[in-house]
C-alpha positions as semicolon CSV with decimal commas, in nm:
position;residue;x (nm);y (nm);z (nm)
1;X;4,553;-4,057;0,750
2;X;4,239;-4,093;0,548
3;X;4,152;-4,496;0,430
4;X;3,926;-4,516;0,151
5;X;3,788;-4,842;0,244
6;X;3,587;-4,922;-0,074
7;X;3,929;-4,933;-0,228
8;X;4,038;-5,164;0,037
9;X;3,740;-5,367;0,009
10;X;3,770;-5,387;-0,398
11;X;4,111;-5,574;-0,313
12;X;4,002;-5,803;-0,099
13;X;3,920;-6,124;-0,321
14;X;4,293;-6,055;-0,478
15;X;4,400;-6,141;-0,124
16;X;4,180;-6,386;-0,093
17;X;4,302;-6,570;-0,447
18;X;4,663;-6,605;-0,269
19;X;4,804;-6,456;0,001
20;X;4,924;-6,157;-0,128
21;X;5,199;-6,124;-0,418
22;X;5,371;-5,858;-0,306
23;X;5,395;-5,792;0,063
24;X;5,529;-5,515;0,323
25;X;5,636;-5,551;0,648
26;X;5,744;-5,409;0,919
27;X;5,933;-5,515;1,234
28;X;6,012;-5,384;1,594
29;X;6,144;-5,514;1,954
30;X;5,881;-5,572;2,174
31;X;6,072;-5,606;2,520
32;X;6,365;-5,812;2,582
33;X;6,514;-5,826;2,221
34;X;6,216;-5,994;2,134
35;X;6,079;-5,944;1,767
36;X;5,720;-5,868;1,614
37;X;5,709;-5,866;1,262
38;X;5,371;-5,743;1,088
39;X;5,315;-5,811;0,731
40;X;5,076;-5,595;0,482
41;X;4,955;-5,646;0,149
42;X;5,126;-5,405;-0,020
43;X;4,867;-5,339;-0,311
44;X;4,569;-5,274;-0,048
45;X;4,701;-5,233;0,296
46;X;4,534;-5,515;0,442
47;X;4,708;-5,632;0,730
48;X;4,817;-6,017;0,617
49;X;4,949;-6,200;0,921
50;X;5,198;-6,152;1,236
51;X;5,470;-6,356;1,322
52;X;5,586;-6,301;1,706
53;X;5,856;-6,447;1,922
54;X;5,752;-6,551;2,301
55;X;5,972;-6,675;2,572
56;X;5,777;-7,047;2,615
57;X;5,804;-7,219;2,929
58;X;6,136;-7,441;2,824
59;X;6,173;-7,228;2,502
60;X;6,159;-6,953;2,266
61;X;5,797;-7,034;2,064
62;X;5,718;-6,844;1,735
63;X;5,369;-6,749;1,679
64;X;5,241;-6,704;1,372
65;X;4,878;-6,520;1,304
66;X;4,719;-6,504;0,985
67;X;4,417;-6,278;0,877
68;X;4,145;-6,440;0,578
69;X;3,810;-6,384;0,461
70;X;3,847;-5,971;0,514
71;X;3,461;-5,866;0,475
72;X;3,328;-5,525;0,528
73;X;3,109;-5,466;0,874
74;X;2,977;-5,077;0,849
75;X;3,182;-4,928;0,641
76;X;3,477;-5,077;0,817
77;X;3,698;-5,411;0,737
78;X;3,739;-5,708;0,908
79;X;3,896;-6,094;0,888
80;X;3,618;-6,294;0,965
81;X;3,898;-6,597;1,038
82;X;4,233;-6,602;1,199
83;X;4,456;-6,847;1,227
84;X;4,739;-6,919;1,490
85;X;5,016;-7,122;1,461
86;X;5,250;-7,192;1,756
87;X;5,503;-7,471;1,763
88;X;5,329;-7,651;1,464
89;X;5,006;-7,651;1,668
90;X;4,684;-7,499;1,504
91;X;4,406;-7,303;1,628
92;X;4,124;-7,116;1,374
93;X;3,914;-6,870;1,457
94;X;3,612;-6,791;1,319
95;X;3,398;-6,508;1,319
96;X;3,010;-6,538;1,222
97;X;2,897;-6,179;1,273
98;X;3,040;-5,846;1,361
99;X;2,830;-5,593;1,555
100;X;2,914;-5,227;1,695
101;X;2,763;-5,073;1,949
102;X;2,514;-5,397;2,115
103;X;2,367;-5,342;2,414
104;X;2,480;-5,592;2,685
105;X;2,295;-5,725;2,991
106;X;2,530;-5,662;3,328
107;X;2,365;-5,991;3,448
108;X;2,657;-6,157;3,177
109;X;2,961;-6,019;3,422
110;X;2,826;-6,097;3,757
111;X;3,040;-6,383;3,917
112;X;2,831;-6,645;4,114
């Protein structure tokens, strides 16, 4: 499958005015009957958020994840925030910068 990502790109501050109009979504078992669902802006693709369910330590927890802020890195496109959402507690995560290919000094892995 070919992705024309200028065309996903030109979409992106629609998704950005609200989240999405019209979306798809699909959804699967992912072991022991439990369910991922993945939802896609239907007009450009864009992958919108996740909701998963995870066996919690007293409980079944739903996580939701939600991709904003898509910006285009190299030709390619990416959601410089995402935001997770478990049990009504909220995490954000922001990206600053995305780079392919760095270099990285083996001294950063060694364990002391």
């Amino acid at each position: 499958m070919n992705t024309d990502f200028r065309a996903l790109a030109a979409c992106v501050p629609v998704l950005l005015i609200s989240i999405a109009t019209s979306l798809g979504w699909a959804q699967t078992e992912v072991e022991n009957g439990l369910i991922r669902t993945l939802y896609f802006d239907s007009s450009c693709s864009l992958f919108v958020s996740s909701m998963d369910e995870q066996h919690g330590a007293s409980s079944l927890s739903k996580i939701n994840n939600r991709f904003d802020d898509y910006q285009l890195f190299d030709g390619l496109t990416y959601p410089l925030i995402t935001t997770q959402t478990t049990n009504g507690r909220e995490v954000r995560f922001n990206l600053e910068a995305v780079e392919f290919n760095v270099q990285l000094d083996p001294e950063i892995f060694k364990r002391y």
